[in-house]
N, C-alpha and C positions, 0 to 999 in steps of 0.2 A: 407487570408494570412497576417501577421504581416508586417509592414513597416520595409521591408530589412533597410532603413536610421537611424531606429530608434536603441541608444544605446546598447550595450551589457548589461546584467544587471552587477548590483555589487555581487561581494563573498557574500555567498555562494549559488550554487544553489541544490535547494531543488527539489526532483523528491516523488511523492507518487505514492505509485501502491497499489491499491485493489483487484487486482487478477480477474480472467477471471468466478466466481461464480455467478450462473442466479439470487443468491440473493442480495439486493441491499445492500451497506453498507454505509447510507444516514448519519452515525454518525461520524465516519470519516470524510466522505465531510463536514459536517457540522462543526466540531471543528476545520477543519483548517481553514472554511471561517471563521467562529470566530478569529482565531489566528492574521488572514489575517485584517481584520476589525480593530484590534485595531496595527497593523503593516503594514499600506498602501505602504510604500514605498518596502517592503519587494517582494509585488504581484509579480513584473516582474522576480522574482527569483525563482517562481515556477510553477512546472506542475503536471498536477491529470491524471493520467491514474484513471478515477471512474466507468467503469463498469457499471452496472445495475442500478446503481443508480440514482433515479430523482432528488435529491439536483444538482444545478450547480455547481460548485467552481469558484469563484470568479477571477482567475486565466487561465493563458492556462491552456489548457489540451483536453482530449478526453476521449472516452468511453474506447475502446481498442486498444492494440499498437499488429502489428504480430513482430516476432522472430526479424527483421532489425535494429526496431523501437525501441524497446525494448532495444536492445543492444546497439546502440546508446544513448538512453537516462541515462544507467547506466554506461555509460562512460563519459557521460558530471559530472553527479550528485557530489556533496560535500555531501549530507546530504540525505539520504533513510529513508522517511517515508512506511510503507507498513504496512499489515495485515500478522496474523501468517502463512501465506503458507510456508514450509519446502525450497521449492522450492525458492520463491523471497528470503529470507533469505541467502540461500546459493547465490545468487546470491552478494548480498551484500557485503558478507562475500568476493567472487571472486574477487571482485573490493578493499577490504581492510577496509570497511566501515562494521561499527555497526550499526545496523539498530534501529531505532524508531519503534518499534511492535505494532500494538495495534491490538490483538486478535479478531476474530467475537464471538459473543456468541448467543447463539439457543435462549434464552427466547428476543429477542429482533428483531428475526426472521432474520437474518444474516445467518443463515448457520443453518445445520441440526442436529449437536453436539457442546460438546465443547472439542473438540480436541486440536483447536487452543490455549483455555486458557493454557491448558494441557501440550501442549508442549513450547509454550513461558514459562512459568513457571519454566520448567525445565533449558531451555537457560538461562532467565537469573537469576537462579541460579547461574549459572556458569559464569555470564558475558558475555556473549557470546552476546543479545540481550540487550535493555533498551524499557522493556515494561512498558504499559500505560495502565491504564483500567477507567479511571477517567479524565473529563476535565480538573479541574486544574495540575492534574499530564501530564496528554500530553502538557498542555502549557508549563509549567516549562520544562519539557525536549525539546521540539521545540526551547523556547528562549536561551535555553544550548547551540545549540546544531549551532545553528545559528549566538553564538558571540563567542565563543570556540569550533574547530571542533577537539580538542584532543581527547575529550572523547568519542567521535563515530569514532575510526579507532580500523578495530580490529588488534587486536594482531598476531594471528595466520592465514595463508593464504594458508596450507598444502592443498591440492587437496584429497590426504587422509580422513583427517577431516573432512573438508567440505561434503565431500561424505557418511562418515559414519553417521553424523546428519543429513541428508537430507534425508536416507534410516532411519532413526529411526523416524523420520516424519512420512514420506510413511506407517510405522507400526503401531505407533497410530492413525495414522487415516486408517487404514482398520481394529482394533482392534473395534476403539470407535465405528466406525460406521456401522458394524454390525447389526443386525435388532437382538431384546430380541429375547431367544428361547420360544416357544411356544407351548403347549402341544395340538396344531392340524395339522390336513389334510394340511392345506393351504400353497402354496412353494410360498413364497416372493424373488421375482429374485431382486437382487440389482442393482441397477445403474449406470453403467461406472462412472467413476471420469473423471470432466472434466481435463486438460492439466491444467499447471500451469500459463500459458503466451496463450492469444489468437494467435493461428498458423491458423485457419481454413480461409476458402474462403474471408468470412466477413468481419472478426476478424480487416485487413486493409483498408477495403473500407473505402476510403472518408478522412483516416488519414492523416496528416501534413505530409514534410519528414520530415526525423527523425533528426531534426535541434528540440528540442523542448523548448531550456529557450528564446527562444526571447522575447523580451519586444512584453507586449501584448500591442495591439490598443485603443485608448479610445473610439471605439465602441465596443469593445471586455469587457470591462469594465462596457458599459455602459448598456447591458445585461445581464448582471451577475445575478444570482436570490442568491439575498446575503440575509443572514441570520444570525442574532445577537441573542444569547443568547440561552441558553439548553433546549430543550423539553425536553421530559421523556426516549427518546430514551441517551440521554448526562449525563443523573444523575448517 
């Protein structure tokens, strides 16, 4: 547990979520601890919901937040980093916030399609998201987004909307993700989709409550499995 005595951070606090996916998204963890690395004072102003992922983040955080936790934490948040899920997105959007997107993509072993690129793509077409697919491009928007929080509120907050792009998610990804037709015998059963936000039994075991930007400890710090500079998963 974080030392109750210890400070509140300063504006803005930054919440990231990688979604409840058994693949890990070790690239994101990674370019924040990067971001984090060369912005140390910044650390106590965020938290990693990372999932699968064996990168640490340098930062609070945890693997998975349930439904509480979760809500909690996107009520505390100025600033939503997250991956393309339909779902976290619209969530963002609920709260009035643009989110920081950055996509999973298959050739990098992230996820099973590229749906994600697909439909970020189309958001922020429209302005709707501010995606990233490139390190220097997610830092420049991180340090944006961190010293001006203008440009990440969205505009529109309809319940309407919001719900119609989150069902058009839902659609390309049961469209992309489909299995090729195939001109045999064999019936390929597809897969449940997992939920968008970890609900199940687990999902909370062992989590924080859902208080989650407290300034982290300097032994919390001092475990951190930090890592400087892009492998090939970053390029």
């Amino acid at each position: 547990m974080p030392d109750p005595g210890l400070p509140e951070p300063a504006e803005p606090r930054v919440l990231v979520i990688v979604g409840t996916d058994h693949h890990p998204f070790n690239r994101l963890i990674r370019w924040i601890n990067d971001w984090l690395a060369a912005h140390p004072a910044q650390v106590p102003g965020f938290f990693v919901q990372s999932g699968a992922a064996s990168v640490r983040p340098i930062c609070p955080g945890v693997d998975y937040l349930d439904a509480e936790q979760l809500d909690a934490a996107l009520g505390e948040a100025d600033v939503i980093v997250c991956h393309g899920g339909p779902g976290t997105i619209a969530d963002a959007w609920d709260r009035g916030l643009l989110p920081i997107a950055v996509p999973r993509v298959p050739e990098l072993g992230e996820i099973v399609d590229a749906h994600q690129v697909f439909f970020c793509s189309k958001l922020a077409d429209s302005g709707r998201v501010r995606m990233a697919q490139r390190p220097a491009e997610f830092a420049r928007l991180l340090t944006e987004a961190t010293r001006d929080r203008a440009g990440f509120q969205a505009g529109v907050r309809g319940s309407d909307v919001e719900a119609a792009v989150a069902r058009f998610g839902e659609l390309v990804e049961d469209l992309v993700s489909r299995p090729p037709r195939r001109l045999t015998l064999t019936h390929r059963s597809r897969q449940p989709r997992r939920p968008e936000h970890g609900t199940d039994a687990t999902s909370g075991a062992g989590n924080p409550p859902p208080r989650p930007f407290r300034a982290a400890t300097a032994q919390q710090a001092g475990r951190a499995d930090v890592r400087t500079g892009f492998d090939q998963e970053g390029k």
